[in-house]
C-alpha positions in Angstrom: 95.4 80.0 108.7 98.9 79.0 110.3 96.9 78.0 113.4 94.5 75.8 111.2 97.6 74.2 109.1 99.9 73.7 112.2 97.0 72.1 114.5 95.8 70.5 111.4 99.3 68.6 110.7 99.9 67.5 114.2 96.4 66.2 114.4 97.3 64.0 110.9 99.7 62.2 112.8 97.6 60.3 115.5 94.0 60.1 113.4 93.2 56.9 111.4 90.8 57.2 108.2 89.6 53.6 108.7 85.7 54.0 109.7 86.3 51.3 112.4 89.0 53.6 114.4 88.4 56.8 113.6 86.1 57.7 116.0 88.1 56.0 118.8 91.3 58.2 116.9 90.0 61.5 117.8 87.6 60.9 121.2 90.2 58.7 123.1 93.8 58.9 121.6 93.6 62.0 120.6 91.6 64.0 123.5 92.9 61.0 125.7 95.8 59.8 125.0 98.6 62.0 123.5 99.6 65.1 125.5 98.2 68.6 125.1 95.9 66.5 122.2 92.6 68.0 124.1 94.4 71.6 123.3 95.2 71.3 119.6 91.9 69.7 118.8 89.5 71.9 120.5 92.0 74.9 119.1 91.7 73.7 115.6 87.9 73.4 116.0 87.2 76.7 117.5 89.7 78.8 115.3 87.5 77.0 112.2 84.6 79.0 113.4 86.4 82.3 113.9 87.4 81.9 110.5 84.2 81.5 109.7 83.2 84.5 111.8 85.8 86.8 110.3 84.4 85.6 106.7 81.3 86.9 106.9 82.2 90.0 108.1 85.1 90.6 105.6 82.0 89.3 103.3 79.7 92.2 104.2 82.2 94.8 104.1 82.8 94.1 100.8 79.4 94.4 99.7 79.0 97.2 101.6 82.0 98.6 99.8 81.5 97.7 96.7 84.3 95.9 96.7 82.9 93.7 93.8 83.5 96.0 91.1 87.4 94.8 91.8 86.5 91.5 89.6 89.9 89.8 90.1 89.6 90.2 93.8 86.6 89.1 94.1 86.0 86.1 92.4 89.4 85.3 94.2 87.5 85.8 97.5 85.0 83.7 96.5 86.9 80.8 95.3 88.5 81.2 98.5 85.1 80.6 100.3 84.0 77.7 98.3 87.5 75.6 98.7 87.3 77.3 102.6 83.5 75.6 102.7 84.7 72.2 101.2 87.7 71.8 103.7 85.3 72.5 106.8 82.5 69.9 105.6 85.4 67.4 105.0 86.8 68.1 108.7 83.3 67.9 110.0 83.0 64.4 108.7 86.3 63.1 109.5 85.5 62.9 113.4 82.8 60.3 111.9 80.3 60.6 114.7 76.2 59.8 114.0 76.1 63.4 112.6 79.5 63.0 110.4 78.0 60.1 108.7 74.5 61.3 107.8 76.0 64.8 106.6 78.1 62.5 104.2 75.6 60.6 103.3 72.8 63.9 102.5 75.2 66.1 101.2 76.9 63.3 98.9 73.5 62.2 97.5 73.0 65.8 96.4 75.4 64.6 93.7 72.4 62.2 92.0 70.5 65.3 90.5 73.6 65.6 88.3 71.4 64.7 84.6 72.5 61.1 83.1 75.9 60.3 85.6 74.3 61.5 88.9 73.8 57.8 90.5 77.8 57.1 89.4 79.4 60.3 89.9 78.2 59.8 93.8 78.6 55.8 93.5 82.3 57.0 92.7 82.8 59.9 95.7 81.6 56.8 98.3 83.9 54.6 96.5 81.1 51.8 96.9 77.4 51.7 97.1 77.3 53.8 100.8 79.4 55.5 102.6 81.8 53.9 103.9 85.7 53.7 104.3 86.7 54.8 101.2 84.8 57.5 101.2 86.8 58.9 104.8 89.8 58.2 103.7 89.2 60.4 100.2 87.3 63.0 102.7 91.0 62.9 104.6 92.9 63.7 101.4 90.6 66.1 100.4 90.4 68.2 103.7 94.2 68.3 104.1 95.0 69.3 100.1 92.0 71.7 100.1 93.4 73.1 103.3 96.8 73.7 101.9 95.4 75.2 98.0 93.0 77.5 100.4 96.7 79.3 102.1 98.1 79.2 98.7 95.0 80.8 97.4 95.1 83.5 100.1 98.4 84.7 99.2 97.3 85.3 95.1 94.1 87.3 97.1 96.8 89.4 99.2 99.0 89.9 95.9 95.4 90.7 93.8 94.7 93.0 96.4 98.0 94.9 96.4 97.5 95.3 92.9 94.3 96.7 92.9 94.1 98.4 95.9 91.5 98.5 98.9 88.6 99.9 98.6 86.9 102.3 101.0 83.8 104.3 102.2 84.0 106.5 99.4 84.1 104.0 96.4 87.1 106.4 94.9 90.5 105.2 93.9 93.2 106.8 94.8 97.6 106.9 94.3 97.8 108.2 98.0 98.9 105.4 99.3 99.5 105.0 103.4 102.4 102.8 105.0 101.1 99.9 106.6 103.5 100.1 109.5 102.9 101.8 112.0 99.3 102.3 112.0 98.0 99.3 110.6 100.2 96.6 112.3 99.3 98.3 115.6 95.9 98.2 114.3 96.1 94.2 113.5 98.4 93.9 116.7 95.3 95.2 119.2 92.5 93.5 117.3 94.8 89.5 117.0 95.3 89.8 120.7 91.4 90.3 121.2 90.9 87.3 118.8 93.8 85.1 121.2 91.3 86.2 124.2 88.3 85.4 123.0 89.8 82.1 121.4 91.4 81.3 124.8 87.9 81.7 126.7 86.5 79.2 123.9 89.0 76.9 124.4 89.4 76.5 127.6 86.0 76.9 129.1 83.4 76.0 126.1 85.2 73.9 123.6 81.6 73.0 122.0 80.3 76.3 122.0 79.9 76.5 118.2 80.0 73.0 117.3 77.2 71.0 118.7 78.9 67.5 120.0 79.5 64.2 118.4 80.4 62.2 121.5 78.7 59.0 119.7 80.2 57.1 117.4 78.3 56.3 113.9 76.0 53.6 113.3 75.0 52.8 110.0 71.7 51.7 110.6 70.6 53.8 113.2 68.6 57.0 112.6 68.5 60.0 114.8 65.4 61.9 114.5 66.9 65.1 116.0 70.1 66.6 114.5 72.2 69.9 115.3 74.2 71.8 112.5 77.6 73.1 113.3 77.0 77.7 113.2 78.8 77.8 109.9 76.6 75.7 108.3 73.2 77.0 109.5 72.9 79.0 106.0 73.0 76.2 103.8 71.1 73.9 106.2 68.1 76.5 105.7 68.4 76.6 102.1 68.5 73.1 102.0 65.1 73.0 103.8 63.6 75.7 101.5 64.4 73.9 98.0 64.0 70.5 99.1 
């Protein structure tokens, strides 16, 4: 999360919410232009799926402990995977490539089933009739605030959590409690460096690996017949296919 907020602030400083630069914001000045730009991008990209990775494992763990019947941390958890969901959809669209635009423009329009205010509710996210610059610049605001609520809503999970306790295996509570120094910073220690090598590889030597790229820049009034999700959507891409 400090990697995503870091990156994520020094990336604010050279991109441009206006639909005509944005594009050229990230694929030239940024990867381009400013130095070591290529290197906080691609690290801010990457460490989005890992975080997406490490989700839905921390996810099935939880199920497979139980961990549910711990109501306040779950339903802490989960808000913290909704607002995590809404920040990486914004950041997808902000690079506003042909597949930025038409995810905007689909997931927006989901909006119009809303009974009675459905064609105005979304008329008022695009701030217009399409999407269009109003609508990046409120998907900028709304990726950077939801980024920064998500860390302040992972330290109420962490203080939920020492509240309530872990769970384990067992499903049993317990008083015993254990230190978490030594052998669970050693623990996290061994396991964050393998995360820095794996992250390192990904970076360095397949920077699109999870994402699929969006080296061309929107057109309106162009349709592309074939379109890749991003991994960490390929869930709710699927479902979307199911129930049209």
């Amino acid at each position: 999360m400090a990697m995503q907020i870091g990156s994520g602030i020094f990336l604010s400083f050279f991109y441009n919410s206006d639909t005509e630069h944005a594009f050229n914001s990230v694929e030239n000045l940024i990867m381009r232009n400013v130095r070591f730009g290529w290197f906080v991008r691609y690290l801010h990209v990457n460490v989005a799926s890992f975080i997406f990775l490490f989700l839905y494992i921390h996810i099935g763990k939880a199920l497979y402990y139980r961990s549910f019947t711990r109501k306040k941390l779950w339903f802490s958890g989960i808000l913290i995977f909704v607002i995590l969901m809404l920040t990486a959809f914004s950041g997808y669209v902000l690079v506003w490539g042909q597949m930025s635009l038409w995810a905007a423009t689909v997931i927006t329009n989901f909006f119009s089933s809303v009974p009675f205010i459905g064609s105005q509710l979304v008329e008022w996210i695009w701030g217009g009739f399409t999407v269009s610059k109003p609508t990046l610049s409120r998907f900028f605001s709304i990726h950077f605030l939801a980024g920064l609520f998500m860390g302040f809503l992972t330290i109420i999970h962490l203080l939920v959590l020492h509240e309530e306790g872990s769970s384990n295996p067992l499903g049993i509570k317990s008083k015993d409690n254990v230190n978490f120094s030594p052998l669970f910073l050693n623990k996290d220690l061994f396991w964050f460096f393998v995360f820095l090598f794996f992250l390192s590889y990904f970076v360095f030597f397949r920077p699109n690996a999870f994402a699929p790229s969006k080296l061309w820049k929107s057109k309106p009034f162009c349709y592309t017949k074939k379109y890749s999700s991003w991994m960490i959507f390929f869930t709710f891409l699927y479902y979307i296919k199911i129930y049209p």
